[in-house]
N, C-alpha and C positions, 0 to 999 in steps of 0.2 A: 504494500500500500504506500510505504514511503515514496517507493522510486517511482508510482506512476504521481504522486503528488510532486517530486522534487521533476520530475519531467514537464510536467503541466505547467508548474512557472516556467521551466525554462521557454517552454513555447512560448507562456504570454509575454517572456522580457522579451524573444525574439519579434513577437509578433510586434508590440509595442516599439520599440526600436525600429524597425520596419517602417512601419507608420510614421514616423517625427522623421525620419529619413528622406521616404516619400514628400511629406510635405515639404519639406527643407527644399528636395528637387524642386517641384512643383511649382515652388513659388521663386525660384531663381531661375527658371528654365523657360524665360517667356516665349517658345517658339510649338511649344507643344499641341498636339490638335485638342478643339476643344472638345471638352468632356471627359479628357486622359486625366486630370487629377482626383474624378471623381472615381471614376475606372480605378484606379489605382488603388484608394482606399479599399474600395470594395474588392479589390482581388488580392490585396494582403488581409484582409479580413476571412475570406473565403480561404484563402490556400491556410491560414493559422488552422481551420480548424480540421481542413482534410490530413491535415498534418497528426495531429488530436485524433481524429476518428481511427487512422492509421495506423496509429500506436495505441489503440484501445484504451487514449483517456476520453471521458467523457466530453462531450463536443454542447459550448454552449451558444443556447440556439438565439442568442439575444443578437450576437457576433455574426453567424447567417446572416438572420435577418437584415440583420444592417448593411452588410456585404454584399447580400443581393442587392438591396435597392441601391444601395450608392454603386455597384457595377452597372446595374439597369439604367440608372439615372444620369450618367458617366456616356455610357451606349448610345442611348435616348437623344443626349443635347450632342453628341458625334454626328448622330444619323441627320436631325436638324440640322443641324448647323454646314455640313457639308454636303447632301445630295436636297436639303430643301431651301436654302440661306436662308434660313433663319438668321436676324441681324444678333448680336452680341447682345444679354442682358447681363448687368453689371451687378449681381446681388454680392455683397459682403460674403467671403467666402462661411469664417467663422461662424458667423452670428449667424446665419443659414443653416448650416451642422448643426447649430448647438440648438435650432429650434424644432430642427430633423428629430431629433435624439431625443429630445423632453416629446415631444410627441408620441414617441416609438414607448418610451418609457413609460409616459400617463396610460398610455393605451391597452399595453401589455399588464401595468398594475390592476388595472379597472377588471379587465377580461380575468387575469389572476383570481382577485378579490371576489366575483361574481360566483368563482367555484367552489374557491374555500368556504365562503358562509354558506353555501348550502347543506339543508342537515343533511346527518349519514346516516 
């Protein structure tokens, strides 16, 4: 039990590392197509947990979720932006994420919360 716990961080310091990486590119790399930095979180999020599933530690699914839509959403403003021109919209990267995320979060406690209080 230790070593699939002492594995498990090391995935998330990798995975996390990964991530502040990616951004670090992302945001000094002004030539990239758009929607790659969204792309990018979501496929370090995704590969952290195929990684997880792999080694049979348990795969949290908050990190999918999130992974898909910011790879889909990454995808998405690609596809616009290059076979439809869609003009550039300028949203704060951050503050965007972080309202992504509290959304993902309220949503998921709410839907949680709905199954726990029901009697057994």
């Amino acid at each position: 039990m230790k070593d699939i716990e002492r594995r498990g961080g090391l995935y998330e310091a990798l995975g996390w590392g990964a991530l502040f990486l990616w951004l670090g590119i992302a945001s000094l790399v002004r030539g990239l197509p758009a929607g790659a930095d969204l792309f990018g979180i979501g496929a370090i999020l995704l590969a952290l947990n195929l990684a997880r599933g792999l080694s049979r530690i348990p795969v949290n699914r908050f990190t999918v979720v999130l992974g898909s839509i910011a790879a889909a959403g990454g995808t998405t403003v690609f596809i616009l932006r290059q076979w439809f021109g869609m003009p550039p919209v300028d949203l704060p990267f951050f503050p965007t994420l972080f309202l992504g995320i509290g959304v993902v979060i309220v949503a998921y406690t709410v839907a949680n919360w709905r199954r726990s209080s029901r009697p057994q």
